[in-house]
N, CA, C, O and CB atoms as a CASP TS submission, in Angstrom:
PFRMAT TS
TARGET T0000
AUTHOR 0000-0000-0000
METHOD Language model
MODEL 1
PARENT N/A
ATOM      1  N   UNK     1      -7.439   4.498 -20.282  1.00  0.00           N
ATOM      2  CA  UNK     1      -6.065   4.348 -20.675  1.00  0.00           C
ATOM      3  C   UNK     1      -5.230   4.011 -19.435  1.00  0.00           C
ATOM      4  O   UNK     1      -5.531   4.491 -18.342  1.00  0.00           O
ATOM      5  CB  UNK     1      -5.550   5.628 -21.372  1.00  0.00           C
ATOM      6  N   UNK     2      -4.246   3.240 -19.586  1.00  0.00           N
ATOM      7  CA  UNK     2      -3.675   2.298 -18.685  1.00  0.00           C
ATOM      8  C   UNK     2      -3.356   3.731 -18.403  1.00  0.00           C
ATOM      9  O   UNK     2      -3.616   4.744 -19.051  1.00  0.00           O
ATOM     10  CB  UNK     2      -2.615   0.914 -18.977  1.00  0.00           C
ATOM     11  N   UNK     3      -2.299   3.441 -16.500  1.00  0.00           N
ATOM     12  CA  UNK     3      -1.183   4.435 -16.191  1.00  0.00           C
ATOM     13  C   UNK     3       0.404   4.047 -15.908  1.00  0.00           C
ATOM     14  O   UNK     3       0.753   2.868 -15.965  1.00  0.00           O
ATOM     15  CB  UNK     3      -1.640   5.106 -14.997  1.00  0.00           C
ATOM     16  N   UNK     4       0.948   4.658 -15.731  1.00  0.00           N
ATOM     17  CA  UNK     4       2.664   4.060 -15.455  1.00  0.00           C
ATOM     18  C   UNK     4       2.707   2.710 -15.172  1.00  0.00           C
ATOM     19  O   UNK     4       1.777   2.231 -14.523  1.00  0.00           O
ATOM     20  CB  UNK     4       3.495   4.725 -14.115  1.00  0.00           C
ATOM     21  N   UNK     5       3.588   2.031 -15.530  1.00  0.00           N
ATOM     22  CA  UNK     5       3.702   0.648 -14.634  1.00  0.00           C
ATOM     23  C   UNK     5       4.189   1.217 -13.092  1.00  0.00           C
ATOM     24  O   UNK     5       4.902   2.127 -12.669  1.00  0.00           O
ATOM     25  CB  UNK     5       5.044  -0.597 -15.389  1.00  0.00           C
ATOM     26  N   UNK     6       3.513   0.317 -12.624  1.00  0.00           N
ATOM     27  CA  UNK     6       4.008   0.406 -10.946  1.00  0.00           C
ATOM     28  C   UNK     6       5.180   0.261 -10.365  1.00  0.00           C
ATOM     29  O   UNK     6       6.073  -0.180 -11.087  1.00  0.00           O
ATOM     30  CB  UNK     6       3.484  -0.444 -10.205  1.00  0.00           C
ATOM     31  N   UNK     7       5.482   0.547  -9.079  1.00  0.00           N
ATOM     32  CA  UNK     7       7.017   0.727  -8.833  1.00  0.00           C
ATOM     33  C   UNK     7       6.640  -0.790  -7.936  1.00  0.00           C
ATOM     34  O   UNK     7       5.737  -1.094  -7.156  1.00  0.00           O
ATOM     35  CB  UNK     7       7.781   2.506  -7.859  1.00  0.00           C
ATOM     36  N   UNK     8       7.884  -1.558  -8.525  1.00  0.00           N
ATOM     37  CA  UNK     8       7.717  -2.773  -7.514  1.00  0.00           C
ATOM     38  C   UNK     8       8.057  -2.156  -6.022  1.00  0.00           C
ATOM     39  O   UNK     8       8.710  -1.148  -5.753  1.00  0.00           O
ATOM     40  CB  UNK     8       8.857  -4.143  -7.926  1.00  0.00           C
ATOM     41  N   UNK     9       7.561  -2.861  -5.356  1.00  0.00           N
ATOM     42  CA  UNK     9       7.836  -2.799  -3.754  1.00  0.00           C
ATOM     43  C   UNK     9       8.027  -4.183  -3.260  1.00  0.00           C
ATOM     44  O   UNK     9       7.185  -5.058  -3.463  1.00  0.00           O
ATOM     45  CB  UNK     9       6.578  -2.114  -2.881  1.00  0.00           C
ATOM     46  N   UNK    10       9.380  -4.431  -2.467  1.00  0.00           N
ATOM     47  CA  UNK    10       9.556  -5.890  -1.932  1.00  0.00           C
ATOM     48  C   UNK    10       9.808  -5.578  -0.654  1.00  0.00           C
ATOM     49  O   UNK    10      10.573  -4.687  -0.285  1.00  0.00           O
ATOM     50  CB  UNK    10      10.705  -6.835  -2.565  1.00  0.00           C
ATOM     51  N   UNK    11       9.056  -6.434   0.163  1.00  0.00           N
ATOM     52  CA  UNK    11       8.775  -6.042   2.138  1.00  0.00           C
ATOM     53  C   UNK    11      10.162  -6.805   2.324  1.00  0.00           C
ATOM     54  O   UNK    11      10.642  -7.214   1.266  1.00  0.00           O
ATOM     55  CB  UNK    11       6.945  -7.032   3.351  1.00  0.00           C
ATOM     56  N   UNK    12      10.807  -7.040   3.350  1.00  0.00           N
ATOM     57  CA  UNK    12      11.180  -7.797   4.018  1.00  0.00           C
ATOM     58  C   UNK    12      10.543  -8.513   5.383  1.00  0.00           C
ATOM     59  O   UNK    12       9.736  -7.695   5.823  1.00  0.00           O
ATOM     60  CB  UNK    12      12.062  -7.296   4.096  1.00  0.00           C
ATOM     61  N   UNK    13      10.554  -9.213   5.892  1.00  0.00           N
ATOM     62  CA  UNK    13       9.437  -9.999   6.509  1.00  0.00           C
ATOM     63  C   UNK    13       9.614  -8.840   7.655  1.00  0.00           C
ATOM     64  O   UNK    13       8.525  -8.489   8.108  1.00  0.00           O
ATOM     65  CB  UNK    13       9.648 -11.882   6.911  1.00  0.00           C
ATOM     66  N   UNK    14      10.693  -8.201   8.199  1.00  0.00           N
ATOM     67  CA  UNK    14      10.447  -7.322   9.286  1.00  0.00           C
ATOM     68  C   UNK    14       9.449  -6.509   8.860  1.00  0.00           C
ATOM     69  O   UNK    14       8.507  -6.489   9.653  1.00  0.00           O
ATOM     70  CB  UNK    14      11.580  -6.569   9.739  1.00  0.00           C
ATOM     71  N   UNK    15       9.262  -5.596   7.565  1.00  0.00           N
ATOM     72  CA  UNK    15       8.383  -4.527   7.341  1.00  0.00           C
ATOM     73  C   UNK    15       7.087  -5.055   7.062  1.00  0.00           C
ATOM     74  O   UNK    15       6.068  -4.372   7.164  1.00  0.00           O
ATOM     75  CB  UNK    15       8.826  -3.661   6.286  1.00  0.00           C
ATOM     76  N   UNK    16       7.100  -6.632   6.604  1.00  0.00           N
ATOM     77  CA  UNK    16       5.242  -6.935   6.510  1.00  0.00           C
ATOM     78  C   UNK    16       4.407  -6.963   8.078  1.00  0.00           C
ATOM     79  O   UNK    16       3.273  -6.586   8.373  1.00  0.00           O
ATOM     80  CB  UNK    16       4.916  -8.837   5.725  1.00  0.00           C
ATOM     81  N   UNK    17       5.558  -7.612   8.951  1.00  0.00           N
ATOM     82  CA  UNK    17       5.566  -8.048  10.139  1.00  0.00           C
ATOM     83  C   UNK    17       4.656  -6.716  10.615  1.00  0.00           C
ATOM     84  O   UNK    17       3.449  -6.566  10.807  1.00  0.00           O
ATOM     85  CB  UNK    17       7.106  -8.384  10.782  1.00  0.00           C
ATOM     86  N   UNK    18       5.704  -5.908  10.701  1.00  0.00           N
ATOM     87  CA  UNK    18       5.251  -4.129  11.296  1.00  0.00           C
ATOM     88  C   UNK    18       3.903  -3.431  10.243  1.00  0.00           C
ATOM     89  O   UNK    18       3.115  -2.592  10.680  1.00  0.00           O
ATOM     90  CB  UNK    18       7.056  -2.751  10.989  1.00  0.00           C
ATOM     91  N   UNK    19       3.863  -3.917   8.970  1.00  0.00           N
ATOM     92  CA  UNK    19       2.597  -3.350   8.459  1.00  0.00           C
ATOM     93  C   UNK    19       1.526  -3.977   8.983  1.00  0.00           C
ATOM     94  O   UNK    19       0.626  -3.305   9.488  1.00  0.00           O
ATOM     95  CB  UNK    19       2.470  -3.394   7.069  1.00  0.00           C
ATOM     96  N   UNK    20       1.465  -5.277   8.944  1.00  0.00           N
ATOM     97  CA  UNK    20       0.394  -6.314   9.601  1.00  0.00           C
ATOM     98  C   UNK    20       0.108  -5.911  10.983  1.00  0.00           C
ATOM     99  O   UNK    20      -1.085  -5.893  11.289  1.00  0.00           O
ATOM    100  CB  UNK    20       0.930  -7.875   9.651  1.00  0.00           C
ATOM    101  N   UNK    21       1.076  -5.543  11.991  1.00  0.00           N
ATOM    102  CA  UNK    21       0.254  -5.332  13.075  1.00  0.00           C
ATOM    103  C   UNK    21      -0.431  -3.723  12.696  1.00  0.00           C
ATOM    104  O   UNK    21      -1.365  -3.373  13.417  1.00  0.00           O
ATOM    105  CB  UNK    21       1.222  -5.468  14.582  1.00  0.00           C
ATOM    106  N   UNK    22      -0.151  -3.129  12.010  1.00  0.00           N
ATOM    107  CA  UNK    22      -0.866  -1.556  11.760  1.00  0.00           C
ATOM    108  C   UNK    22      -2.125  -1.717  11.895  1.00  0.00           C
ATOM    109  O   UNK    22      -3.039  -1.315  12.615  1.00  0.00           O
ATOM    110  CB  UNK    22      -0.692  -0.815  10.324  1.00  0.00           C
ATOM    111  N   UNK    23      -1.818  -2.950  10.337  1.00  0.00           N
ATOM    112  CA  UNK    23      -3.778  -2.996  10.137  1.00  0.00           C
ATOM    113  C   UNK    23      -4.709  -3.342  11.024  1.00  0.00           C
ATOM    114  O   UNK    23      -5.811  -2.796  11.064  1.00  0.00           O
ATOM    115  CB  UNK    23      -4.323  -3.956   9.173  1.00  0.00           C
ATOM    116  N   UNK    24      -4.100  -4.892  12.321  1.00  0.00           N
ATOM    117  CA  UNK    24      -4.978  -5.215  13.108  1.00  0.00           C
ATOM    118  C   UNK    24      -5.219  -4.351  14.105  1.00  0.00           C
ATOM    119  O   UNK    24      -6.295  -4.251  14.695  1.00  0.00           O
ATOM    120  CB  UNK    24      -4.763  -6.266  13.503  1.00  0.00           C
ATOM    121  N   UNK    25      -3.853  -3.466  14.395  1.00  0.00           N
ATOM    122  CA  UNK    25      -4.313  -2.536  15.608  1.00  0.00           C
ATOM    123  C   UNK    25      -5.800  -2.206  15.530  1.00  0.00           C
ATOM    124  O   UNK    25      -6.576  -2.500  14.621  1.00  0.00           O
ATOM    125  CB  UNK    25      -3.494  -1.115  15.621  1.00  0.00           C
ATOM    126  N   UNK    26      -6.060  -1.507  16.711  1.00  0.00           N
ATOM    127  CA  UNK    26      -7.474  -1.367  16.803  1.00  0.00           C
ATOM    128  C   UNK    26      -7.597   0.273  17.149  1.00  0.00           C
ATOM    129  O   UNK    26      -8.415   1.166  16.931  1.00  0.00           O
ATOM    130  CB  UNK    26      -8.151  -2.453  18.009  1.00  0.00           C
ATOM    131  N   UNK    27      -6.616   0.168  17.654  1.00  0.00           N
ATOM    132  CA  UNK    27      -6.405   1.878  17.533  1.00  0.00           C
ATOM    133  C   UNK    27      -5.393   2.665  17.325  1.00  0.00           C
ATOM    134  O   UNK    27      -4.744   3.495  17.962  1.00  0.00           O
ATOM    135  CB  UNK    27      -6.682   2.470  18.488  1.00  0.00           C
ATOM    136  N   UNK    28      -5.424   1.859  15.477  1.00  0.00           N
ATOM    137  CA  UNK    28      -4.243   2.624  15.091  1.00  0.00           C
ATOM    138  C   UNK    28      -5.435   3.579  13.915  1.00  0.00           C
ATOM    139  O   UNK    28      -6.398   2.970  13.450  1.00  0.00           O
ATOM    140  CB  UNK    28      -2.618   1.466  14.320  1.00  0.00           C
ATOM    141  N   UNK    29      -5.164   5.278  13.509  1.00  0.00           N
ATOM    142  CA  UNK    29      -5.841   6.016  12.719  1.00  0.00           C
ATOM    143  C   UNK    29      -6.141   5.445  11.324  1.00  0.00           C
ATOM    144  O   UNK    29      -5.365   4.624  10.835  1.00  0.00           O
ATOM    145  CB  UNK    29      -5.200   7.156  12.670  1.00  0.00           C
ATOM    146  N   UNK    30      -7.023   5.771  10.796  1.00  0.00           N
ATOM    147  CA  UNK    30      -7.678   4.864   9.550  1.00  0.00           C
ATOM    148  C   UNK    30      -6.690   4.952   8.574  1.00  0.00           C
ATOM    149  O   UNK    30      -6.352   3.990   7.884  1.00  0.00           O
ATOM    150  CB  UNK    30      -9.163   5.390   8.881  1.00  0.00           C
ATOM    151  N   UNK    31      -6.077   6.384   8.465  1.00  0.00           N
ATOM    152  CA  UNK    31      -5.553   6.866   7.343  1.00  0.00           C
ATOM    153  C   UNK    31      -4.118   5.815   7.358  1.00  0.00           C
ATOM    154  O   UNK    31      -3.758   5.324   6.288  1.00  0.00           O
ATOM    155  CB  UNK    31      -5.349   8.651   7.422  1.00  0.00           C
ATOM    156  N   UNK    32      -3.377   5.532   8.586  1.00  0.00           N
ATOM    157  CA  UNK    32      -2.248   4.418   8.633  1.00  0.00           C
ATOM    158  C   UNK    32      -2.841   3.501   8.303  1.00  0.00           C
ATOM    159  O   UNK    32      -2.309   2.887   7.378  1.00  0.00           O
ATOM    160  CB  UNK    32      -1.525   4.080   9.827  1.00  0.00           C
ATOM    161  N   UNK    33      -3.713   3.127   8.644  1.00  0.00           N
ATOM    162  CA  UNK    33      -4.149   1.770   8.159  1.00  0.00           C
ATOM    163  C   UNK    33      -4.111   1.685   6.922  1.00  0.00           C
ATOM    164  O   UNK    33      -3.318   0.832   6.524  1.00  0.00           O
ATOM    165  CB  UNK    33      -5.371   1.370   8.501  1.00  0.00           C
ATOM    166  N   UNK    34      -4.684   2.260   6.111  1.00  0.00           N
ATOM    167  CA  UNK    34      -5.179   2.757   4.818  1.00  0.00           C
ATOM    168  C   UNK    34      -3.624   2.412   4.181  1.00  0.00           C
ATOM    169  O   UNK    34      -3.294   1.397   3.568  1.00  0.00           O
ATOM    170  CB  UNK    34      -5.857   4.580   4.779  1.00  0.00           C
ATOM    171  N   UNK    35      -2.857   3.491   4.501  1.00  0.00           N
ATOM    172  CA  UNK    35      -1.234   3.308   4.013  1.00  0.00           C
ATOM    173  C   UNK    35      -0.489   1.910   4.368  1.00  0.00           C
ATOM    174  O   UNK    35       0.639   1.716   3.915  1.00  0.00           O
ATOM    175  CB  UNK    35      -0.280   4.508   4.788  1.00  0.00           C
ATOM    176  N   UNK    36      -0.850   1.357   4.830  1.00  0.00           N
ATOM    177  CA  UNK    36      -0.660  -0.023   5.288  1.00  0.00           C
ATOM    178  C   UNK    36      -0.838  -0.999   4.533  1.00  0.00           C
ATOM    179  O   UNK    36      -0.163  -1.950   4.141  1.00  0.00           O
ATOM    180  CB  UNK    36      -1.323  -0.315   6.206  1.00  0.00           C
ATOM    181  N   UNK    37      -1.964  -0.576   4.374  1.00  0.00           N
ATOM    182  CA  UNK    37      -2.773  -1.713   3.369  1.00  0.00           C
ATOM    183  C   UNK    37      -2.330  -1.489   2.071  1.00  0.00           C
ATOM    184  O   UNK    37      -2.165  -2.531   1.438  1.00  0.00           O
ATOM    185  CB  UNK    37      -4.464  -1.610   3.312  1.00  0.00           C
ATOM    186  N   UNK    38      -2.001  -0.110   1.269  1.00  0.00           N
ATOM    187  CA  UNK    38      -1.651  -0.048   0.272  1.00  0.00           C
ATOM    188  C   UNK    38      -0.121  -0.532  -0.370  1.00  0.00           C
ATOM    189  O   UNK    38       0.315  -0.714  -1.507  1.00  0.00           O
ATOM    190  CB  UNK    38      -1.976   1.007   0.205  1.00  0.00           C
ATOM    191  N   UNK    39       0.412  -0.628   0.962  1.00  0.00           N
ATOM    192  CA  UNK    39       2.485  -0.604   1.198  1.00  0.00           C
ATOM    193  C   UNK    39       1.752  -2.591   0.679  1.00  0.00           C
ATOM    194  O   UNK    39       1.771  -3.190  -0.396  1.00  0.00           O
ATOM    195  CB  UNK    39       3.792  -0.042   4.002  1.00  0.00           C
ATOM    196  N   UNK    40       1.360  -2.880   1.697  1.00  0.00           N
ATOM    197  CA  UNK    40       0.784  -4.723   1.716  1.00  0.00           C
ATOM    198  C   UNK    40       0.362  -4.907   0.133  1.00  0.00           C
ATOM    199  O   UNK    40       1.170  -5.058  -0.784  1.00  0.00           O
ATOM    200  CB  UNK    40      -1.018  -5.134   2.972  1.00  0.00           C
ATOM    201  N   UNK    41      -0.659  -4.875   0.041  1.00  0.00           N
ATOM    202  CA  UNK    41      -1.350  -5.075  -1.604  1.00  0.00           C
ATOM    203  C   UNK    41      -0.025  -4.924  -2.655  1.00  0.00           C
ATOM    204  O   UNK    41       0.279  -5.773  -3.493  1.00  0.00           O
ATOM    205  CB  UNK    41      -2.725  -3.576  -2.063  1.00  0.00           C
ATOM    206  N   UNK    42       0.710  -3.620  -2.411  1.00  0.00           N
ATOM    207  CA  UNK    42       1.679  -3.490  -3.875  1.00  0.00           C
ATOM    208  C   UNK    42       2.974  -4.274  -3.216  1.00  0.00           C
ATOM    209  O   UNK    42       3.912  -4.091  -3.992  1.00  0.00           O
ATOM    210  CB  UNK    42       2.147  -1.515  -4.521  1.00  0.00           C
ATOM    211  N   UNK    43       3.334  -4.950  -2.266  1.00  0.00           N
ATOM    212  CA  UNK    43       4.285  -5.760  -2.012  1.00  0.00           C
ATOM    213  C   UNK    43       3.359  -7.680  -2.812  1.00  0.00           C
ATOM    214  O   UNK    43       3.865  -8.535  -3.539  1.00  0.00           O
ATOM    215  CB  UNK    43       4.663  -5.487   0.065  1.00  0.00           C
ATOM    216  N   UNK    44       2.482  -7.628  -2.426  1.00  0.00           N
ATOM    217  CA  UNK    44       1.773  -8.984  -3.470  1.00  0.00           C
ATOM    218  C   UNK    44       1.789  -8.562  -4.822  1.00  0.00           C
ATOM    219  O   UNK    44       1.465  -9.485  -5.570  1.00  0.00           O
ATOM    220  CB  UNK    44       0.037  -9.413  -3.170  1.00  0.00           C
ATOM    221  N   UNK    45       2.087  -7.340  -5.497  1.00  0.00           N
ATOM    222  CA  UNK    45       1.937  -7.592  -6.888  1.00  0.00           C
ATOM    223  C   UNK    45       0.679  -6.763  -7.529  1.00  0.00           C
ATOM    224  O   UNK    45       0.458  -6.797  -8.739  1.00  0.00           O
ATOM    225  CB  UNK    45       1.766  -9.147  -7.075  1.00  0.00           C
ATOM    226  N   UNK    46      -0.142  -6.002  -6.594  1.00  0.00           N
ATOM    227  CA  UNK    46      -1.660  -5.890  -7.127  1.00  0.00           C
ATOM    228  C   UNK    46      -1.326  -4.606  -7.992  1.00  0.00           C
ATOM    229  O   UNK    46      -0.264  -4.032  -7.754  1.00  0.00           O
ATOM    230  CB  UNK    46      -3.045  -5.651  -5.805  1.00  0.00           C
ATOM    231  N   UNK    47      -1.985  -4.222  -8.771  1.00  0.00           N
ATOM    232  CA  UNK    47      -1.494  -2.784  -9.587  1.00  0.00           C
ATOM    233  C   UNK    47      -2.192  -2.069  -8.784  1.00  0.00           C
ATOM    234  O   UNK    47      -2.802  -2.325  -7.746  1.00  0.00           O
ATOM    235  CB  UNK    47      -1.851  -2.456 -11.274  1.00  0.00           C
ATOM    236  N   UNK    48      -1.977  -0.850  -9.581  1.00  0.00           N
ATOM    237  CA  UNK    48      -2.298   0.292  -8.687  1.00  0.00           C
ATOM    238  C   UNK    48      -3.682   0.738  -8.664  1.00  0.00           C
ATOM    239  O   UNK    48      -4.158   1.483  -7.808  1.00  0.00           O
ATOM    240  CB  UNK    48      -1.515   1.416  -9.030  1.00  0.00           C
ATOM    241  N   UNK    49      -4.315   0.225  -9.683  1.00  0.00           N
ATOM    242  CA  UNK    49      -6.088   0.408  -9.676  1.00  0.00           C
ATOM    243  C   UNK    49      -6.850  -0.608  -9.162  1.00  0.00           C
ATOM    244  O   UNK    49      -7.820  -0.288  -8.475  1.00  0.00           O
ATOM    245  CB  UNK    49      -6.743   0.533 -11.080  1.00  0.00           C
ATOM    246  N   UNK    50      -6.564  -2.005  -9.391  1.00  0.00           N
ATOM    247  CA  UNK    50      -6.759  -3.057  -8.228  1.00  0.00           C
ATOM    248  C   UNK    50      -6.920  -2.237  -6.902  1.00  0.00           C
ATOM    249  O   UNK    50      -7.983  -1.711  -6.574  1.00  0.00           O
ATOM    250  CB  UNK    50      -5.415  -4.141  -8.094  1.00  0.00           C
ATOM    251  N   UNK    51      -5.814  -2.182  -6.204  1.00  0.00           N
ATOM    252  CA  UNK    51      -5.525  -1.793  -4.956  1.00  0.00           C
ATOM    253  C   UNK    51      -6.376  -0.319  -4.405  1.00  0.00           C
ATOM    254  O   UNK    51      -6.898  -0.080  -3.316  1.00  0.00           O
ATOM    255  CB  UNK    51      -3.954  -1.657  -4.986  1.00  0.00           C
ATOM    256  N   UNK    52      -6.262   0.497  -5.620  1.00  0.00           N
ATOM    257  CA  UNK    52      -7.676   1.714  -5.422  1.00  0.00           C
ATOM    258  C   UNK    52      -9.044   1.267  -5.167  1.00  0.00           C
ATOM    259  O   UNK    52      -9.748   1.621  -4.220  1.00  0.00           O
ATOM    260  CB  UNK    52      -7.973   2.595  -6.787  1.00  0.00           C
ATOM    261  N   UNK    53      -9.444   0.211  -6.385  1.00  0.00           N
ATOM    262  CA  UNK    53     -10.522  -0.307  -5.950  1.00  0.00           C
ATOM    263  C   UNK    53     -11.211  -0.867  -4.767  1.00  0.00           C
ATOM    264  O   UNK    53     -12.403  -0.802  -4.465  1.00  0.00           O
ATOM    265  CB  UNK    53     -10.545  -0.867  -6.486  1.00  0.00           C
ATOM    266  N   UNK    54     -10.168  -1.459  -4.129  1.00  0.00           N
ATOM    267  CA  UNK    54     -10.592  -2.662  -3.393  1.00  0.00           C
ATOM    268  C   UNK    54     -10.919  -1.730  -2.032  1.00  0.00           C
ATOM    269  O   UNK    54     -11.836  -1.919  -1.233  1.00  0.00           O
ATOM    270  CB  UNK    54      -9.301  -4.045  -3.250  1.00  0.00           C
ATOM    271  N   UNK    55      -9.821  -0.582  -1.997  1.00  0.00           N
ATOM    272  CA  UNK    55      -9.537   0.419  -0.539  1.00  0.00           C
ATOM    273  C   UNK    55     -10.536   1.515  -0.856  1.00  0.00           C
ATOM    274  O   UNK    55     -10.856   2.403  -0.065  1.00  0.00           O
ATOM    275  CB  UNK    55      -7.719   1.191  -0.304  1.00  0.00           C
ATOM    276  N   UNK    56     -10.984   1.372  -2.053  1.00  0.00           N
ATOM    277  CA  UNK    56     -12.380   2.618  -1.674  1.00  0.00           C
ATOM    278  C   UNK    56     -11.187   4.102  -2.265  1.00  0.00           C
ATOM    279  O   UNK    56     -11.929   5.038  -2.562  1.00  0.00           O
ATOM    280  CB  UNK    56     -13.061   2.740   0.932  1.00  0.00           C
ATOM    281  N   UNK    57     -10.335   4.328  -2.388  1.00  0.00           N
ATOM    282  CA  UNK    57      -9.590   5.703  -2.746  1.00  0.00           C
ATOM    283  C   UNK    57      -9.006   5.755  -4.169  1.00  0.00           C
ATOM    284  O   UNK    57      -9.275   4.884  -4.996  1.00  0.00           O
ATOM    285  CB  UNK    57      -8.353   5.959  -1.735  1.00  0.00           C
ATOM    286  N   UNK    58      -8.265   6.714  -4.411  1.00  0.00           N
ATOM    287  CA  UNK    58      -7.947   6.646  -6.007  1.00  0.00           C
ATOM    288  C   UNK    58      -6.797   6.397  -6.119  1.00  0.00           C
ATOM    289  O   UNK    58      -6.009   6.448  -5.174  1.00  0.00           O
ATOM    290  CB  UNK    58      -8.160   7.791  -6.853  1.00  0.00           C
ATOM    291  N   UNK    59      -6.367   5.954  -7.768  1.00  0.00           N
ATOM    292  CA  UNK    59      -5.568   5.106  -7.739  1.00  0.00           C
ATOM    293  C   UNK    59      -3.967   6.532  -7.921  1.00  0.00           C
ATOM    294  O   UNK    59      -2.811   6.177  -8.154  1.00  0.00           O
ATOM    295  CB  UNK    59      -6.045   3.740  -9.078  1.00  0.00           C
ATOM    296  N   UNK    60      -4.334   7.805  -7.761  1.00  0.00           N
ATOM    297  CA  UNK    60      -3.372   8.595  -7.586  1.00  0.00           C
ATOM    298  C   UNK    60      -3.091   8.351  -6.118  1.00  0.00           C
ATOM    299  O   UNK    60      -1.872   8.226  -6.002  1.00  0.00           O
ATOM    300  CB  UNK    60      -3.678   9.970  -8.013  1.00  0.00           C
ATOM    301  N   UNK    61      -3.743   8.220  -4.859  1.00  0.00           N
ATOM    302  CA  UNK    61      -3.232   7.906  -3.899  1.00  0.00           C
ATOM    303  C   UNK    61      -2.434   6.740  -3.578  1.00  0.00           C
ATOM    304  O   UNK    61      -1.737   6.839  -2.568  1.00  0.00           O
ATOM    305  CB  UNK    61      -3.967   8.006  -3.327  1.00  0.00           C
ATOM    306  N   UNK    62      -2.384   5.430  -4.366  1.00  0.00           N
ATOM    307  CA  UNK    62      -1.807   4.445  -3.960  1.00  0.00           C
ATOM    308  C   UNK    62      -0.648   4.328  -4.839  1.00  0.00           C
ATOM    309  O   UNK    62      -0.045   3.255  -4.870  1.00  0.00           O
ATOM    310  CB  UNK    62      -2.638   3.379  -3.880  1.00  0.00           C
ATOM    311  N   UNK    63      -0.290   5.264  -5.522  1.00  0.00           N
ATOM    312  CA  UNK    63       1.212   5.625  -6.454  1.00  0.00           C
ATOM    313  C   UNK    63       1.854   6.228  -5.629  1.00  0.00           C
ATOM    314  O   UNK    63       2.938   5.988  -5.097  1.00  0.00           O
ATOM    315  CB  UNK    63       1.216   6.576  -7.824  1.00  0.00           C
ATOM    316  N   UNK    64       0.828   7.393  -5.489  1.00  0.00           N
ATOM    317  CA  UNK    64       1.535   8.410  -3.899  1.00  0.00           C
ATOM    318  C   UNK    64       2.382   7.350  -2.807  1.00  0.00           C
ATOM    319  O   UNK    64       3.575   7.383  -2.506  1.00  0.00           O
ATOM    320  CB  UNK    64      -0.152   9.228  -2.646  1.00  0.00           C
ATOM    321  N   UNK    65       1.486   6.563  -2.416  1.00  0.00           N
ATOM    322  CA  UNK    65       2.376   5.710  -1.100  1.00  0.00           C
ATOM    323  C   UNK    65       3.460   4.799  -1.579  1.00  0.00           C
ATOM    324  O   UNK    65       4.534   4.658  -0.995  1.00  0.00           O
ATOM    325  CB  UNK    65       1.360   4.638  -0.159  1.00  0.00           C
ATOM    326  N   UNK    66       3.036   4.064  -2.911  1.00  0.00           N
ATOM    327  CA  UNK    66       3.696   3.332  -2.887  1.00  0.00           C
ATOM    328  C   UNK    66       4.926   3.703  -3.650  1.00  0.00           C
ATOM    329  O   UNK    66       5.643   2.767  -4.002  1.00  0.00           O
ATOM    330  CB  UNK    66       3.085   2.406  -3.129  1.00  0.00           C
ATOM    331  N   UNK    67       5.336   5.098  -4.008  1.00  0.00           N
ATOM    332  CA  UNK    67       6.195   5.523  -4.532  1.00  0.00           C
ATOM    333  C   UNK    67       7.265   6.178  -3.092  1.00  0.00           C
ATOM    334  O   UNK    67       8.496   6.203  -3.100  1.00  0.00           O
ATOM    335  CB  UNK    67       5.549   6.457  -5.670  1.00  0.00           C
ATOM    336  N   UNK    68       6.219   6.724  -1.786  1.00  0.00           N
ATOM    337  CA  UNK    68       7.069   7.509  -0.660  1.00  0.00           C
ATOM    338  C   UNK    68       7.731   5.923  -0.222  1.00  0.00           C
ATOM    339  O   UNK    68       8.916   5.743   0.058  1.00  0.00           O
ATOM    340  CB  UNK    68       5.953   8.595   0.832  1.00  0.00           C
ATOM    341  N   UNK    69       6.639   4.822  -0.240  1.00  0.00           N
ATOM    342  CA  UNK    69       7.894   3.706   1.073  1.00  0.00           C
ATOM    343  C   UNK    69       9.027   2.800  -0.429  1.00  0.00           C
ATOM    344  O   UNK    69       9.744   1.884  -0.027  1.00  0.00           O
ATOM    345  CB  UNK    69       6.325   1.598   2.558  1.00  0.00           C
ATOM    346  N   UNK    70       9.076   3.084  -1.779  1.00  0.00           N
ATOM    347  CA  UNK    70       9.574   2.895  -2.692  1.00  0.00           C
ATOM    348  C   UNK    70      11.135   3.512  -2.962  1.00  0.00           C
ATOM    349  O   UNK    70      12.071   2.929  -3.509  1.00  0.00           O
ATOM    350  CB  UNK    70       8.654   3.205  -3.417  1.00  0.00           C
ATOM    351  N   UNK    71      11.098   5.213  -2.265  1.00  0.00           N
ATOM    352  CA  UNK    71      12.150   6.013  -2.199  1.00  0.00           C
ATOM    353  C   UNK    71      12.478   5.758  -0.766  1.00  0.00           C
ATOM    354  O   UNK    71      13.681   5.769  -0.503  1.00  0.00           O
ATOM    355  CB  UNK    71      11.893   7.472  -2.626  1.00  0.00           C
ATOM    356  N   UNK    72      11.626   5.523   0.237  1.00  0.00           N
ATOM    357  CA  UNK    72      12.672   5.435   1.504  1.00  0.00           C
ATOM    358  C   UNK    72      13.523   4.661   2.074  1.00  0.00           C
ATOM    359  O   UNK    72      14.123   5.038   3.081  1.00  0.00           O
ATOM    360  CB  UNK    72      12.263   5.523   2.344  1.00  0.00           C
TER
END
């Protein structure tokens, strides 16, 4: 059974700018990365089980994020 529709998220090129270098860092902690990637994916549109899938975690974690950078 489906879940909520997703909360859109729209970057502005400053915040893709600053997520993109997260991910390439090389020593930035997995778990930012991780949140990075999830903020990225739901700014393209991907739902929220897409985006679980693809990152290996569940799709309660990528509501989680994309609901905290959604309210901030």
């Amino acid at each position: 059974m489906p879940g909520p529709k997703a909360l859109r998220i729209e970057l502005t090129d400053a915040e893709g700018e600053h997520l993109e270098k997260t991910v390439r860092k090389q020593t930035a902690p997995q778990r930012q990365v991780r949140r990075s990637k999830i903020v990225l994916m739901s700014g393209e549109g991907l739902p929220n089980g897409e985006i679980a899938r693809q990152l290996g975690c569940s799709r309660y974690t990528v509501w989680m994020w994309r609901k905290r950078f959604g309210n901030g």
